[in-house]
MARPADREN-941806 format. One line per field, with one value per residue (C-alpha): x, y, z. Coordinates in nm, 2 decimals. Layout:
% MARPADREN-941806
east [X, ...]
north [Y, ...]
up [Z, ...]
% end
This chain:
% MARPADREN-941806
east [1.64, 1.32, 1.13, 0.71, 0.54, 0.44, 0.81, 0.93, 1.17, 1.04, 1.01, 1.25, 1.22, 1.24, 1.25, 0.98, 1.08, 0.97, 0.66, 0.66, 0.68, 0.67, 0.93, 1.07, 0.76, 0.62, 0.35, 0.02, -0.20, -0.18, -0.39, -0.41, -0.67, -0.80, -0.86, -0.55, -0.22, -0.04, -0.33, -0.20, -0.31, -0.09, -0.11, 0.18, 0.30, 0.14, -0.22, -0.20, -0.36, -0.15, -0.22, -0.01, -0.10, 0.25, 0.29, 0.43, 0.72, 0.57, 0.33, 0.04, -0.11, -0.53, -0.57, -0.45, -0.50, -0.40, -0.49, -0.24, -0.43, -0.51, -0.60, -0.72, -0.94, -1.05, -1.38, -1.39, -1.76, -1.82, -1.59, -1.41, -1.51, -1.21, -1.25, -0.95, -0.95, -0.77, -0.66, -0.93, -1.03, -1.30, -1.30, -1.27, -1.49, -1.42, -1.60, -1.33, -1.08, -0.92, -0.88, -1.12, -1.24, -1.52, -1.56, -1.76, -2.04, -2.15, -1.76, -1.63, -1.38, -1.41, -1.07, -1.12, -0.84, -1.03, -1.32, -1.48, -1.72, -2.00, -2.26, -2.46, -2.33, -1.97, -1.83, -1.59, -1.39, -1.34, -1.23, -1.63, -1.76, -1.85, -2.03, -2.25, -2.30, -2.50, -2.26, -1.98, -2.08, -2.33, -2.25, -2.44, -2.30, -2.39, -2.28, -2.00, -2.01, -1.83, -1.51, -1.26, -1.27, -0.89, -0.99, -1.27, -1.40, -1.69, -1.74, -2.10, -2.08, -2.49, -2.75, -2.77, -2.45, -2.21, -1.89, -1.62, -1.48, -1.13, -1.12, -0.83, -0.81, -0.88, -1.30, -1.33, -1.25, -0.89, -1.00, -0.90, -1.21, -1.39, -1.76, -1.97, -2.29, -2.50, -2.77, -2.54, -2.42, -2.79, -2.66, -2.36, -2.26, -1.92, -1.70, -1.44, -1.19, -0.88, -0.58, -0.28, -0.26, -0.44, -0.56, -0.68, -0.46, -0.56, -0.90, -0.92, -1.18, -1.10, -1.27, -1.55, -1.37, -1.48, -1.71, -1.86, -2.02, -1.77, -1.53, -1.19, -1.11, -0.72, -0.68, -0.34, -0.29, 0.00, 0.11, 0.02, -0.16, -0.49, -0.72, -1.10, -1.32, -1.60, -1.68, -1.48, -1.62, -1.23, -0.90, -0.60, -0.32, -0.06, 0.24, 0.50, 0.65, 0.93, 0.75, 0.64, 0.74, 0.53, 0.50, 0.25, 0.07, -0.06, -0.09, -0.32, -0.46, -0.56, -0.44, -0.74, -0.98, -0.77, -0.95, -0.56, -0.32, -0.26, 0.02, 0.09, 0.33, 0.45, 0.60, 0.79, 0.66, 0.85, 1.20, 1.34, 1.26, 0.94, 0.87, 0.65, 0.56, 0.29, 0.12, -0.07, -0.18, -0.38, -0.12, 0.03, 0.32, 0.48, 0.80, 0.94, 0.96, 1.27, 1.21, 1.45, 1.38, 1.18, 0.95, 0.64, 0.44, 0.14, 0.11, -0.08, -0.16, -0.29, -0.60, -0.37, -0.24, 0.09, 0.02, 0.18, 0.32, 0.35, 0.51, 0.59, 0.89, 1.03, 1.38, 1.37, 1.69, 1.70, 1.35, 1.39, 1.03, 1.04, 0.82, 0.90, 0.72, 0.78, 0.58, 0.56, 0.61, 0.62, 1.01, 1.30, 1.32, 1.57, 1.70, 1.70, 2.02, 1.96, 2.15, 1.96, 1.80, 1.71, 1.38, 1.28, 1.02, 1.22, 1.32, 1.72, 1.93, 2.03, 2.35, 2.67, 2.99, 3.04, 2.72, 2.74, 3.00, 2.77, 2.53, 2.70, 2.83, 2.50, 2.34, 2.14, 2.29, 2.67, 2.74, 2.65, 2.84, 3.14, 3.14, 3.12, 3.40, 3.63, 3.53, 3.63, 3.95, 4.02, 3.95, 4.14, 4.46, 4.44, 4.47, 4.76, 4.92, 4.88, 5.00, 5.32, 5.33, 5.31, 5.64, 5.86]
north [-1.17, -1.36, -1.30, -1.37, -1.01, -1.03, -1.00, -0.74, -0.47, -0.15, 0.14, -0.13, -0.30, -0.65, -0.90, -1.17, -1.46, -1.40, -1.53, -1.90, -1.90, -1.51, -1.48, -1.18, -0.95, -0.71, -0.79, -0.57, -0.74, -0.77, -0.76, -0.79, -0.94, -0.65, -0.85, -1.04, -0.87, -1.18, -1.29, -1.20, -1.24, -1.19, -1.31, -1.44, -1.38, -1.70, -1.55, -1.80, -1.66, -1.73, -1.69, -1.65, -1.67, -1.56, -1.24, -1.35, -1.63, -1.89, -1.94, -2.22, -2.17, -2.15, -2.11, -2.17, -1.92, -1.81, -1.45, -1.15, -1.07, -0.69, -0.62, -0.82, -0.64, -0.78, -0.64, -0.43, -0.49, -0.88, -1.10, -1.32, -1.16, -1.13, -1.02, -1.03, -0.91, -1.02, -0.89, -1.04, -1.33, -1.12, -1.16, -1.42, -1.48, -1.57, -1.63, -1.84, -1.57, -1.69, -2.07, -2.17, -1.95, -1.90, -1.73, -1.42, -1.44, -1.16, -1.03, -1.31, -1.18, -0.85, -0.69, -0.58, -0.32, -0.25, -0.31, -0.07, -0.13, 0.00, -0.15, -0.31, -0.33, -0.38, -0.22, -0.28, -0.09, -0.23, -0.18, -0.17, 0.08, 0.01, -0.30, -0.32, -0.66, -0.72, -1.00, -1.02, -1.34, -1.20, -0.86, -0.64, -0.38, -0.01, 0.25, 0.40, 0.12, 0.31, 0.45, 0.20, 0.30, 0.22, 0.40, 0.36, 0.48, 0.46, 0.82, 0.72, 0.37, 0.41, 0.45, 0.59, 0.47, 0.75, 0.65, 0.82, 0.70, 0.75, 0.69, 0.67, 0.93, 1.27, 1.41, 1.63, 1.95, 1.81, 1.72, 1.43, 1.18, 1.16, 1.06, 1.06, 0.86, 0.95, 0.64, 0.36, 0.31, 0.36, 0.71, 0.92, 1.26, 1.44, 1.58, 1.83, 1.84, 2.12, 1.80, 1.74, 1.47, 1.29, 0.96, 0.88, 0.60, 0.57, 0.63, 0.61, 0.79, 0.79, 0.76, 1.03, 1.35, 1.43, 1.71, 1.66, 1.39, 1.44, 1.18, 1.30, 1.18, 1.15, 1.09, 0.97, 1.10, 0.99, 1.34, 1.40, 1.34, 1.57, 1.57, 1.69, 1.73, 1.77, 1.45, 1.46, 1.81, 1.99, 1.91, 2.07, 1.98, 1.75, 1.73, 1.92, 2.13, 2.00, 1.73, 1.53, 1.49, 1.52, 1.17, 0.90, 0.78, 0.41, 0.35, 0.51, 0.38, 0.55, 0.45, 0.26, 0.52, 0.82, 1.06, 1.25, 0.96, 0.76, 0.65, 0.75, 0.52, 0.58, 0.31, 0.57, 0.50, 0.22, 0.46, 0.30, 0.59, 0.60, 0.63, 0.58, 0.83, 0.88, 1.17, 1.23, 1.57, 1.52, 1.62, 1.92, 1.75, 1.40, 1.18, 0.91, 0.58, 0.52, 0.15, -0.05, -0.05, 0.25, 0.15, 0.02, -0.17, -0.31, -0.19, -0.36, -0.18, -0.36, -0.24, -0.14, 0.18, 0.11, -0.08, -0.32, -0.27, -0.51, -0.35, -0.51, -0.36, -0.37, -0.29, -0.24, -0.23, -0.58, -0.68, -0.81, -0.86, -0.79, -0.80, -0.62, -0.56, -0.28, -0.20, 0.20, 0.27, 0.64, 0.63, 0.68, 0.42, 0.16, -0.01, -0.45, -0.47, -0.24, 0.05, 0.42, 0.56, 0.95, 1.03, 1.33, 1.41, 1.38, 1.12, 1.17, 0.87, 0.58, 0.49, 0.43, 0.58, 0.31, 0.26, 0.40, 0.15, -0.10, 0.03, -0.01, -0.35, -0.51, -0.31, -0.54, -0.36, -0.42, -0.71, -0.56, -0.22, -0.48, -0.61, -0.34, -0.17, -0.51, -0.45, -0.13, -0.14, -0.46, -0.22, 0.04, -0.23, -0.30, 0.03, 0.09, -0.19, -0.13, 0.21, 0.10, -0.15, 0.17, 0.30, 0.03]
up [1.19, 1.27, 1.54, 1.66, 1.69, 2.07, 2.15, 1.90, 2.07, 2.10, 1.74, 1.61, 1.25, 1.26, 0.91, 0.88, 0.64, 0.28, 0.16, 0.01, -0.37, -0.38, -0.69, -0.78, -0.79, -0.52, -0.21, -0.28, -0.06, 0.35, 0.63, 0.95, 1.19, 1.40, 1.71, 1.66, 1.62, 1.55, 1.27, 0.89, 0.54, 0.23, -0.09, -0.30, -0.67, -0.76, -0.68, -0.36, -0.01, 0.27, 0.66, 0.99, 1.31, 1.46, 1.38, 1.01, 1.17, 0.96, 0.66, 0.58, 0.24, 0.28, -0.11, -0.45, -0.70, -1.03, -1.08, -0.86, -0.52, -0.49, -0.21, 0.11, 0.40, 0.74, 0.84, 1.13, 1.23, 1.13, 1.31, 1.10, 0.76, 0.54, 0.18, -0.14, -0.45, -0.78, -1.09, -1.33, -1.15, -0.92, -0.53, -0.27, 0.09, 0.43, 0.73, 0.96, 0.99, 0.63, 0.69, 0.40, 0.07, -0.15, -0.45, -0.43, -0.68, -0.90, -0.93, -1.13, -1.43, -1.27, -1.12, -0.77, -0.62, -0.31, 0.01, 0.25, 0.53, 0.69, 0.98, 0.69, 0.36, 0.19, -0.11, -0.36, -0.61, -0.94, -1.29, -1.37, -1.17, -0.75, -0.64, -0.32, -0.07, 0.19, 0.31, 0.14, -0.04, -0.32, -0.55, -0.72, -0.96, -0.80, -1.04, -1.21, -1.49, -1.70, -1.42, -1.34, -0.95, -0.77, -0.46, -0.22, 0.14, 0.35, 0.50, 0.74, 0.85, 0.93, 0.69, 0.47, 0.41, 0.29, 0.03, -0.14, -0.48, -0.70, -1.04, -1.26, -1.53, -1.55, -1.58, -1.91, -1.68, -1.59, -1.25, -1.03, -1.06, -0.78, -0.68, -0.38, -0.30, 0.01, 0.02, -0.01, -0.35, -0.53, -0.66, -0.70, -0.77, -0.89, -0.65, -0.79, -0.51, -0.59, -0.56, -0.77, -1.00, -1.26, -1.05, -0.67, -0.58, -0.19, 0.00, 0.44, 0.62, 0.98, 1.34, 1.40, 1.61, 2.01, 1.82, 1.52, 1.28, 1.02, 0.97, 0.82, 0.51, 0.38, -0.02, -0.18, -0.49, -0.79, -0.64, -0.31, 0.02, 0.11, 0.39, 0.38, 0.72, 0.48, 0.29, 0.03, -0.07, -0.02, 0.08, 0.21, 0.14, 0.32, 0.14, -0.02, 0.21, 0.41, 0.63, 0.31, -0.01, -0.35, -0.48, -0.49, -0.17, -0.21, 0.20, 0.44, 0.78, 1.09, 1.46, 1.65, 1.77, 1.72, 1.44, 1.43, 1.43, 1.08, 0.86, 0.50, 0.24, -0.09, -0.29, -0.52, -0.80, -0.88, -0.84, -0.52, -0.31, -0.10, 0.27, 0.61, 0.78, 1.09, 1.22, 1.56, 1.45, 1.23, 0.95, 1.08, 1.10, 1.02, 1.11, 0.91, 1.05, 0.79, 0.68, 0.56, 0.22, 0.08, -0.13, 0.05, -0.14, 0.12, 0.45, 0.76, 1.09, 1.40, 1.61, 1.95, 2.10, 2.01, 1.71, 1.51, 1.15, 0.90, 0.55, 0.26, 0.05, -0.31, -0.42, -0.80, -0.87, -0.80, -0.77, -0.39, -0.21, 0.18, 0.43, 0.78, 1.11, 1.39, 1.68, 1.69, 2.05, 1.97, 2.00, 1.76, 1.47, 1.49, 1.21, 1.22, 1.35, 1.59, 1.46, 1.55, 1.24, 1.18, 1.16, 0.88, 0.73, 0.39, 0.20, 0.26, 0.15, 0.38, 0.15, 0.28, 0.13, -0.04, -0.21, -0.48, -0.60, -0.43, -0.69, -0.97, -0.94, -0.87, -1.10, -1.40, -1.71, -1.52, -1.72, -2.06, -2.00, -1.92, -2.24, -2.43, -2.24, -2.31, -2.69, -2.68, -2.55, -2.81, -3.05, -2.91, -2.87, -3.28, -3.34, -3.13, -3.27, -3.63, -3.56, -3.41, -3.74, -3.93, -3.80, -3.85]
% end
């Protein structure tokens, strides 16, 4: 089912037509305008970047790459700025809302996972350390040459700027890598946070709370989700008890102005399992919003109250690429035909009875596990016959 965003029913998932040329590989890049709900971004397997203003009904392709699109970001605080990175082929500019591109110079060859903004300067994580921009347009390598940085967040949108890095591997004391600069970029310190896992996949820092000047920070882990109130100094932990499970966390985003209300998504790992959930507490406790397909590979929210969702899903089983939209009315998920779905904080299996034999037959090693079983029962058909020969 198609259907434009302004008209979606209520906490009901709804399928948007897959992306032109998108192939059998999964959607890592998406974004979504945040004074325009209906206003997307995605990029394609072919490393083309393609824009909707309809909520994701149709497609019109606004540039023709080569190299896989990482990530792509819409800044919050310069209308019309949109940034993407690539895998290798460095990152692309916009100043029209993503109708026309530009390369951005100074990251050329360089693989750029991720963007963060503040009032006055941009950065970017890549596989050379962070770079800083005044505009977008013209980079400057700031530190951490020598970390490939997946993750990155700005903590103090005024100067000095304040930002939060991931790496990805392990510092010489077996910690997860993670850095923090206080004056922009210029400098950066080690932060030895007690999370699991070897690598920091995901980065969001959220609104500023009523009291305070802290912004919350939430980190997504290869096996977990933690939230610090402190920078980036500690974190608590999130997940693992019976709310959320213990996997890998690729999606964060907070809820408009709300320093308690975000989303967390876990693409599994690539083991068809995954999840959605939200929180309004803060992270005291979480609901699934039970997508139709559990592996979420990009995730877009919109800048409203009840906001708009636009999730992009792999199956790996068969390598289907999905994309998805549901406006979260606060209500009990519904699934696209309109069937009632059960919201838990688990990841508890959607399967019919059936499935399982479902599962099987559309599996991709089926056909070879066929033939063997025909040899072996050809086999097994000589032998009884030469038996029988035997006894005569």
């Amino acid at each position: 089912m198609n259907a434009l965003a302004d008209s979606l029913p209520p906490s009901t998932w709804v399928g948007l037509k897959s992306l032109p040329r998108q192939g059998r590989t999964a959607i890592f890049a998406l974004a979504v305008d945040p004074s325009n709900s209906q206003l997307l971004i995605a990029g394609n397997s072919e490393g083309s970047l393609l824009r909707s203003t309809d909520g994701g009904s149709t497609w019109t392709s606004v540039h023709a790459g080569k190299a896989a699109l990482t990530t792509i970001v819409f800044s919050s605080f310069n209308s019309g700025l949109v940034l993407a990175g690539t895998r290798g082929s460095g990152g692309l500019v916009s100043r029209d809302g993503g109708v026309t591109w530009s390369v951005a110079a100074g990251l050329e060859g360089r693989q750029v996972r991720v963007f963060s903004f503040s009032l006055t300067i941009v950065a970017a994580g890549t596989d050379k350390g962070v770079y800083i921009s005044q505009d977008g347009s013209s980079w400057q390598q700031s530190g951490l040459a020598n970390r490939s940085i997946d993750a990155l967040a700005v903590t103090a949108i005024h100067a000095p700027v304040s930002i939060v890095a991931g790496s990805d591997g392990p510092l010489s004391a077996g910690t997860v890598p993670m850095f923090q600069s206080s004056d922009g970029g210029l400098n950066w310190s080690v932060l030895t946070p007690a999370v699991s896992g070897t690598y920091i996949v995901k980065l969001a820092a959220g609104p500023l709370p009523p009291v305070g000047d802290t912004r919350p920070v939430i980190a997504g882990t290869n096996a977990g989700l933690f939230a610090s109130t402190d920078n980036g100094s500690s974190f608590v932990a999130l997940s693992g008890g019976s709310a959320l499970p213990s996997t890998d966390y690729t999606q964060i985003a907070f809820i408009t102005d709300h320093h308690d209300r975000f989303y967390a998504a876990s693409d599994g790992g690539g083991s068809g399992g995954g999840g959605l959930w939200r929180t309004n507490d803060g992270g005291q406790t979480f609901g699934s919003l039970v997508p139709p397909m559990r592996s979420i590979t990009a995730l877009a929210v919109s800048n409203d109250e009840s906001p708009f969702l636009y999730v992009a899903t792999f199956r790996p089983s068969d390598h289907v690429a999905a994309l998805w939209v549901y406006r979260d009315t606060g209500g009990t998920p519904q699934g696209p035909a309109g069937s009632p779905t059960v919201a838990s904080g688990g990841r508890t299996s959607s399967r019919s009875p059936g499935s399982s034999v479902f599962d099987i037959l559309t599996w991709s090693q089926t056909p070879y596990i066929g033939l063997g079983l025909g040899a072996l029962a050809v086999v097994l058909l000589a032998l009884i016959a030469n038996t029988r020969s035997r006894r005569r």
